[in-house]
C-alpha positions as a LaTeX table, in Angstrom:
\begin{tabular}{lrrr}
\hline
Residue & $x$ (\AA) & $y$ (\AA) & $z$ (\AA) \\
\hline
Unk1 & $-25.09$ & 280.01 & $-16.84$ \\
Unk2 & $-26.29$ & 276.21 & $-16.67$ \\
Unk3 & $-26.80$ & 274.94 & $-13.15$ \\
Unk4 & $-25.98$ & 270.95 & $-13.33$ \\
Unk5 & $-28.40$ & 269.53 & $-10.86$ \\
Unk6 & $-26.86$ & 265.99 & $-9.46$ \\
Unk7 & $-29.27$ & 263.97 & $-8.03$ \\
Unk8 & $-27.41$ & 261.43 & $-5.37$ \\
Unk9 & $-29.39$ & 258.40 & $-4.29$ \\
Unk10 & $-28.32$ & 258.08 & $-0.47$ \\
Unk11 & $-30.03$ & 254.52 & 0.02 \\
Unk12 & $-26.71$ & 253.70 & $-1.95$ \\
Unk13 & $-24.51$ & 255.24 & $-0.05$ \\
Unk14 & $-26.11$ & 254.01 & 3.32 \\
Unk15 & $-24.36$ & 250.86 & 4.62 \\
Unk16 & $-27.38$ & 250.68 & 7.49 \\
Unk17 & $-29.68$ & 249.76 & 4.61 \\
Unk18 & $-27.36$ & 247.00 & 3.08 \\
Unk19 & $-27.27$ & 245.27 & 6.34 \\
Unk20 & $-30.83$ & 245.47 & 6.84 \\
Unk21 & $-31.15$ & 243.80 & 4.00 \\
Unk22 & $-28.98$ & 240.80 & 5.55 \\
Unk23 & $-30.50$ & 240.94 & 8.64 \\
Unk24 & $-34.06$ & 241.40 & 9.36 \\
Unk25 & $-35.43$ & 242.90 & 12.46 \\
Unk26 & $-35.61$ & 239.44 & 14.28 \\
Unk27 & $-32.32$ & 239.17 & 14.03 \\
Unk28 & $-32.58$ & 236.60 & 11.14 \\
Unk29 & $-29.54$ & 236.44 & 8.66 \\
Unk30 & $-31.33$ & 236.59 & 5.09 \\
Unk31 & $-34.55$ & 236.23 & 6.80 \\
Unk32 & $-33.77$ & 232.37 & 7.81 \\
Unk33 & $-30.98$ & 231.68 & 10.11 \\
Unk34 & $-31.26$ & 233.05 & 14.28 \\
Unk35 & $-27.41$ & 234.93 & 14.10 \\
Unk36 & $-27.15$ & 233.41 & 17.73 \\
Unk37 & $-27.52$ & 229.79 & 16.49 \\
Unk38 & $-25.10$ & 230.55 & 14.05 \\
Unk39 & $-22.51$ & 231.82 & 16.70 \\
Unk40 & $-23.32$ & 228.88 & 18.89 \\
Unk41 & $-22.83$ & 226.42 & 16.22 \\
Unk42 & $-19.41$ & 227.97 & 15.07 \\
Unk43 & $-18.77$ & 227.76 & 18.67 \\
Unk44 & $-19.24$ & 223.94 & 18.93 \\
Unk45 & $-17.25$ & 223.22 & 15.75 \\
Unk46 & $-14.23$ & 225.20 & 17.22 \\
Unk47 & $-14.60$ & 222.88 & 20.57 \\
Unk48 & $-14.73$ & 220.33 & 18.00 \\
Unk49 & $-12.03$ & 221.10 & 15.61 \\
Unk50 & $-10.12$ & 222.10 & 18.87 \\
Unk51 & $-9.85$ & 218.60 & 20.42 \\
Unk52 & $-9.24$ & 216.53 & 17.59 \\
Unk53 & $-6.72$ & 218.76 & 15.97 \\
Unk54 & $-4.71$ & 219.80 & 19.23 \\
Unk55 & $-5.60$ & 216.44 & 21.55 \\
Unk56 & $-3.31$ & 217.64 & 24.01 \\
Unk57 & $-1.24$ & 215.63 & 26.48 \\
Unk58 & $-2.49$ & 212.91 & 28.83 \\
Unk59 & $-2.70$ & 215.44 & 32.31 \\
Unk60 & $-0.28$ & 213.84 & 34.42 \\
Unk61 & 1.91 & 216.62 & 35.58 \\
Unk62 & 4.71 & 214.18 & 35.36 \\
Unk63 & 5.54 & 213.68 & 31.79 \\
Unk64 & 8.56 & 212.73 & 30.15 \\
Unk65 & 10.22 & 212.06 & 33.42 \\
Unk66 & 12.16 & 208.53 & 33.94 \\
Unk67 & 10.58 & 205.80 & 36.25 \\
Unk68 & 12.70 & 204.63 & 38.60 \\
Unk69 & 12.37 & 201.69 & 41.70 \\
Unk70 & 11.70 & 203.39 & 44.98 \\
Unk71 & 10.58 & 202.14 & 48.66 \\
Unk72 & 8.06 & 203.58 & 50.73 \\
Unk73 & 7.95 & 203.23 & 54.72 \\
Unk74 & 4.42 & 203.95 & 55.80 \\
Unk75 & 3.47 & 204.20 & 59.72 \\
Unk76 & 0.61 & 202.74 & 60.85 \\
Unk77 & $-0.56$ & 203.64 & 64.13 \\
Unk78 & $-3.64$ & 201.85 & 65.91 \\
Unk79 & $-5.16$ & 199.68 & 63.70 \\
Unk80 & $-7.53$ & 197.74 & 64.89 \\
Unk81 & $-7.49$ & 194.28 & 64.48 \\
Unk82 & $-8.50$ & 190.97 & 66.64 \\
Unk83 & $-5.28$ & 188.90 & 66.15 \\
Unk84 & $-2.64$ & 190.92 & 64.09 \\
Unk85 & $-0.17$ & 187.81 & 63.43 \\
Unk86 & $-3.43$ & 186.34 & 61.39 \\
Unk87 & $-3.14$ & 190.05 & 59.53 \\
Unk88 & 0.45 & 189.58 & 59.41 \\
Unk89 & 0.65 & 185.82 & 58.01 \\
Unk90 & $-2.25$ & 185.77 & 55.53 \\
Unk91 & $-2.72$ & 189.49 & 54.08 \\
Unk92 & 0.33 & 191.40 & 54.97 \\
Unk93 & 3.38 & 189.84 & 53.48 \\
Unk94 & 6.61 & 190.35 & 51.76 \\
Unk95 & 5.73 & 189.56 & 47.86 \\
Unk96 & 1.92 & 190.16 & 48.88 \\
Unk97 & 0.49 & 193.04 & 46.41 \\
Unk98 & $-1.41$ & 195.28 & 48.09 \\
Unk99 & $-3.77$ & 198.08 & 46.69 \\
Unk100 & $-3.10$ & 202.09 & 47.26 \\
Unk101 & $-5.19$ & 205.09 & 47.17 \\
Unk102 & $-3.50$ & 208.37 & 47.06 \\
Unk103 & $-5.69$ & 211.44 & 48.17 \\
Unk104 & $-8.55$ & 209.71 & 46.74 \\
Unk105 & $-6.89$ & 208.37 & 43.39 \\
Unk106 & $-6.46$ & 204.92 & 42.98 \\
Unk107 & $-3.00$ & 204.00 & 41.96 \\
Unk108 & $-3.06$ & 200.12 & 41.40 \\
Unk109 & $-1.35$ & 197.19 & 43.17 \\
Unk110 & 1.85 & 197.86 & 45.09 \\
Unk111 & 4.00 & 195.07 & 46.34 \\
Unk112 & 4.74 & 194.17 & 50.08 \\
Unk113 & 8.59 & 194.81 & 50.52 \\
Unk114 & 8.41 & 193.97 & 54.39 \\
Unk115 & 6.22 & 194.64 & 57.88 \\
Unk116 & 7.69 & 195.39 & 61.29 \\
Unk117 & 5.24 & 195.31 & 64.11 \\
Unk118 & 5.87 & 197.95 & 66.51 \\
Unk119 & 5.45 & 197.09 & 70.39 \\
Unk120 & 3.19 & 198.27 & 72.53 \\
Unk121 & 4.80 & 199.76 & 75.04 \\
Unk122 & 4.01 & 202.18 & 78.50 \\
Unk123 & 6.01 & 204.98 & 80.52 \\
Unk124 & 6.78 & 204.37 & 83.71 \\
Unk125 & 8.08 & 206.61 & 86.25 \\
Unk126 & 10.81 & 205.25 & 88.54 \\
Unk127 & 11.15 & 205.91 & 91.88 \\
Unk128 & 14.66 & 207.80 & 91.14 \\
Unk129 & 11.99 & 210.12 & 88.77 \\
Unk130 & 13.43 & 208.69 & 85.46 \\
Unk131 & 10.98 & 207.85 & 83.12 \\
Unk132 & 11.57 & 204.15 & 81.80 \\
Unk133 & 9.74 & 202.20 & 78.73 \\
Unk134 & 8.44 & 198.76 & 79.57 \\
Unk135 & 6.06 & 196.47 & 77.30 \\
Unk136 & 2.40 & 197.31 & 77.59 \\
Unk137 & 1.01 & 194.20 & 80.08 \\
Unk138 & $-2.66$ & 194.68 & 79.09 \\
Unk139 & $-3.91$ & 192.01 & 77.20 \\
Unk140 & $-7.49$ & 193.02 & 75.87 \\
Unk141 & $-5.67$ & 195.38 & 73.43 \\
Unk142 & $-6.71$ & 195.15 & 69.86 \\
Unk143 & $-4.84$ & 198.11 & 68.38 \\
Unk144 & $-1.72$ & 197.61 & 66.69 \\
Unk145 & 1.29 & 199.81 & 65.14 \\
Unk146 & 3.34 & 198.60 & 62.72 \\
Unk147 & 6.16 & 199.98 & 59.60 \\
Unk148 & 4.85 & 198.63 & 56.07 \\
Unk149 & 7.73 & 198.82 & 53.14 \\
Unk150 & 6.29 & 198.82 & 50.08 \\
Unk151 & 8.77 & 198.91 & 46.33 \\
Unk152 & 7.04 & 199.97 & 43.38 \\
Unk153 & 8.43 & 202.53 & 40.31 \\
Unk154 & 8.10 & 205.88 & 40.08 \\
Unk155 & 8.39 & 208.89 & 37.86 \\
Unk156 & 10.77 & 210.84 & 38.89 \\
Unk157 & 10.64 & 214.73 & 38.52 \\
Unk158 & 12.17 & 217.81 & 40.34 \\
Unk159 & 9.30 & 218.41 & 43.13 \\
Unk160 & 9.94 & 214.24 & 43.55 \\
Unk161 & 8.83 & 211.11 & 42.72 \\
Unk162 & 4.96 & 210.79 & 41.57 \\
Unk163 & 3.28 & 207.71 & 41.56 \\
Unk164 & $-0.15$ & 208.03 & 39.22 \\
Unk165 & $-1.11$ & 211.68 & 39.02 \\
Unk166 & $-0.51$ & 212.23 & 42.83 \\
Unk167 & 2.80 & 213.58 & 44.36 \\
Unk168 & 4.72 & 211.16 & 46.89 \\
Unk169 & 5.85 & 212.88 & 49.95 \\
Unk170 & 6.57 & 212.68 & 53.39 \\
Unk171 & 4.09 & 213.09 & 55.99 \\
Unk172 & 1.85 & 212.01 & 53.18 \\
Unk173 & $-1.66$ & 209.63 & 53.83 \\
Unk174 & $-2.18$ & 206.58 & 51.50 \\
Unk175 & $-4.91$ & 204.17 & 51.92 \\
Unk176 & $-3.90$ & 200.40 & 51.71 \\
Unk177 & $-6.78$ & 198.44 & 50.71 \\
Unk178 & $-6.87$ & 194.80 & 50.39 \\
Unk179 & $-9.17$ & 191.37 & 50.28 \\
Unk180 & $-9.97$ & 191.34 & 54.53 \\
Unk181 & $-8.53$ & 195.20 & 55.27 \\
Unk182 & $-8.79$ & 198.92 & 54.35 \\
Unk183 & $-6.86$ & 200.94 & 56.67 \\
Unk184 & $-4.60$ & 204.51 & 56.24 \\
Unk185 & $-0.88$ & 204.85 & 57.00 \\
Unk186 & 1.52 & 207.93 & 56.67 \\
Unk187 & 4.24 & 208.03 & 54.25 \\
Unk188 & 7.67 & 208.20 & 56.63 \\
Unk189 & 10.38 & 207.93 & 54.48 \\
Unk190 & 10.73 & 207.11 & 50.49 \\
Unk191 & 14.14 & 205.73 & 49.27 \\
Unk192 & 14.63 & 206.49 & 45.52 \\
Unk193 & 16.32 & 203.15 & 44.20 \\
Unk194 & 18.93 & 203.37 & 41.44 \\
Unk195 & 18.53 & 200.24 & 38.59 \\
Unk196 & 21.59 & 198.31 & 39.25 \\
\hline
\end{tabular}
């Protein structure tokens, strides 16, 4: 009887040795490339083929939506200011533009739709114990309160209307900032305007 003798040759069959071969023991692919600059370079051409392939949309949350005219009351309370009428007659009125600054965005020019000063007023009791409102007699007071309109467009979406990237609301603080004042007022009421 005739034994066959097979040799096998298990470096062959040995995957461990094939890769080896591909990497060296530095971590090298074929002994010249770092496989970690590799990665990070196939990385940065994903980021790359990423942005100019899928650009994506502009960020505003408040795409696609229709503009529309609205008005905005703001409230300004206590502003201080030397003579208000000068405010009033030079800076502050209707068919000025003013500038506005929603929680820290800029938003652009906004035009003046009106300004109603508010009196200055006191409580005083009355002998009978009712309470009565009278107008304030001081006259070294520098602080004034007053109801700005402003009319502008807005998108229009189902949380409301969204001027910029910000969200117009009540209760609201916007910054009105112009050539002689910077001051901050409190949206009150917004009055979505249909286009007639």
């Amino acid at each position: 009887m005739q034994t066959c003798a097979t040799t096998i040759n298990y470096s062959v069959l040995n995957p461990g040795k094939i890769v080896m071969a591909i990497l060296d023991s530095k971590g090298r692919l074929f002994g010249k490339l770092n496989i970690l600059d590799l990665g990070a370079a196939l990385v940065i051409l994903l980021v790359i083929f990423g942005i100019f392939v899928f650009p994506g949309g502009s960020g505003s949350i408040a795409q696609g939506n229709i503009m529309k005219p609205i008005e905005v009351d703001l409230l300004v309370r206590g502003l201080n200011v030397r003579n208000p009428q000068d405010l009033f007659s030079q800076s502050l009125t209707k068919g000025n533009k003013t500038n506005i600054i929603i929680r820290n965005q800029p938003h652009g020019a906004i035009e003046i739709q009106s300004v109603q000063p508010l009196p200055k007023t006191i409580l005083v009791t009355q002998p009978n114990g009712t309470v009565k409102e009278i107008p304030d007699p001081k006259t070294n007071n520098f602080s004034t309160d007053m109801i700005l309109t402003l009319a502008g467009k807005a998108q229009i979406t189902d949380n409301g209307p969204v001027i910029g990237p910000s969200k117009l609301k009540i209760g609201v603080p916007i910054e009105l900032d112009g050539f002689n004042y910077n001051f901050n007022a409190t949206v009150i009421d917004i009055r979505i305007k249909d286009k007639a």
